[in-house]
C-alpha positions in Angstrom: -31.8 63.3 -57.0 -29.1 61.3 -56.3 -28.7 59.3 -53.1 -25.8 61.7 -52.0 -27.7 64.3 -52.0 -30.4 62.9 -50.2 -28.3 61.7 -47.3 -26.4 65.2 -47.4 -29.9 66.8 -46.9 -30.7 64.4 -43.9 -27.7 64.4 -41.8 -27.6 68.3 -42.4 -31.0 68.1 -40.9 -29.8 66.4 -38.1 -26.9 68.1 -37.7 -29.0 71.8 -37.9 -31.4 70.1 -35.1 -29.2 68.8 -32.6 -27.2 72.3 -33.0 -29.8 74.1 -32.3 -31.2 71.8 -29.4 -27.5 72.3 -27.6 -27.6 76.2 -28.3 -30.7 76.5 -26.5 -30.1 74.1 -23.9 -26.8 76.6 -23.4 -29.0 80.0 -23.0 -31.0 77.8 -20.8 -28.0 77.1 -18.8 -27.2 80.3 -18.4 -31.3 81.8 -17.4 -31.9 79.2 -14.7 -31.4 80.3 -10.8 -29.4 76.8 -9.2 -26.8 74.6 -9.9 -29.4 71.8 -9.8 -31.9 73.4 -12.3 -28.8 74.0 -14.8 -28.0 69.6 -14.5 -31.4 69.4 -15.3 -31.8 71.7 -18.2 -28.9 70.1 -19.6 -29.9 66.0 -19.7 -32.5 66.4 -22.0 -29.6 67.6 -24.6 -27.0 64.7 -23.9 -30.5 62.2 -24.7 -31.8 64.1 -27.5 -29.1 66.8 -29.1 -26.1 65.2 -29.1 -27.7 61.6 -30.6 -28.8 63.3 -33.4 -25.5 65.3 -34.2 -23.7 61.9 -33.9 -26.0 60.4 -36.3 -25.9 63.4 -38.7 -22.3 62.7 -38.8 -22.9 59.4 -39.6 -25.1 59.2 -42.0 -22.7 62.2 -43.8 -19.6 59.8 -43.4 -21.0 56.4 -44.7 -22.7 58.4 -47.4 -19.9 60.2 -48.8 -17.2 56.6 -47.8 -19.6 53.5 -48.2 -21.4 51.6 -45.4 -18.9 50.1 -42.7 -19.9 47.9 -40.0 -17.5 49.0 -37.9 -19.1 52.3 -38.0 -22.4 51.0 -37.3 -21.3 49.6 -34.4 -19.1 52.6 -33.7 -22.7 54.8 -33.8 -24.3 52.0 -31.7 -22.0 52.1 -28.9 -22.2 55.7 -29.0 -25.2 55.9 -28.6 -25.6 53.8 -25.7 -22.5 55.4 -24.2 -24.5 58.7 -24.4 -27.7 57.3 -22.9 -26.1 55.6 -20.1 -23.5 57.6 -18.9 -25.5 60.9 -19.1 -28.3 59.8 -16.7 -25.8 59.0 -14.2 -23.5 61.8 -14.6 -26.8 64.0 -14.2 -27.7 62.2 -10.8 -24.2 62.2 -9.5 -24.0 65.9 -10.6 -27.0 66.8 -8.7 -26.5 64.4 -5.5 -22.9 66.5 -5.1 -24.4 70.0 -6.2 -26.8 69.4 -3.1 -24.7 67.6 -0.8 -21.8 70.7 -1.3 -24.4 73.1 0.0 -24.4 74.9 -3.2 -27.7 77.1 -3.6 -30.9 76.1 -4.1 -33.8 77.6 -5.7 -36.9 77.5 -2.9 -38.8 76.8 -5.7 -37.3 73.6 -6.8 -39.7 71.0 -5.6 -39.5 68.2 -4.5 -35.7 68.4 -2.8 -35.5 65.4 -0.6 -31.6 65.6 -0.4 -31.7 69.1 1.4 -34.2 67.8 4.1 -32.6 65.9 7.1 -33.0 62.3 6.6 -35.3 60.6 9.6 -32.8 59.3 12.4 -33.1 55.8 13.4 -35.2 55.3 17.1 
């Protein structure tokens, strides 16, 4: 087996994975009752999912062009980027999903931003 055909086995495998994860994380999306369930079915993908498509891509590029360190650090701050700015955009997302009066589920638990916060004495 040559290396090329190794690294086209492994980033197809992370490409397939992460594919798969953001599929389901879509019917997900679409089975869940509130807005605020649907931001939270869908962080776990922009952690998980899309990482590994990234990285599939990756390891397909430097395996079929060479190894470049610009696209090491490319992946790197990608990566990052996608950690960072997903867990905020999820809590902004759900902050203004509550805060619009958009419906909630009576199930979701705890939902401290629907309850009047305690006035001052």
């Amino acid at each position: 087996m040559t290396l090329t055909l190794v690294a086209d086995t492994v980033a197809g495998i992370l490409l397939v994975v992460g594919s798969l994860s953001v599929l389901l994380t879509a019917v997900t999306m679409v089975r869940v009752r509130d807005a605020v369930s649907r931001i939270n079915a869908l962080s776990p993908v922009t952690v998980f999912g899309l990482p590994l498509v990234v990285l599939g891509e990756y390891v397909s590029t430097a395996a079929h062009q060479g190894f470049s360190a610009w696209g090491l650090v490319r992946l790197l701050i990608t990566l990052v980027a996608l950690l960072v700015v997903s867990s905020m955009a999820s809590n902004a997302l759900a902050r203004a999903a509550v805060l619009s009066g958009a419906r909630i589920d009576p199930a979701t638990a705890p939902n401290d931003l629907a309850q009047e916060p305690p006035h001052a004495a």
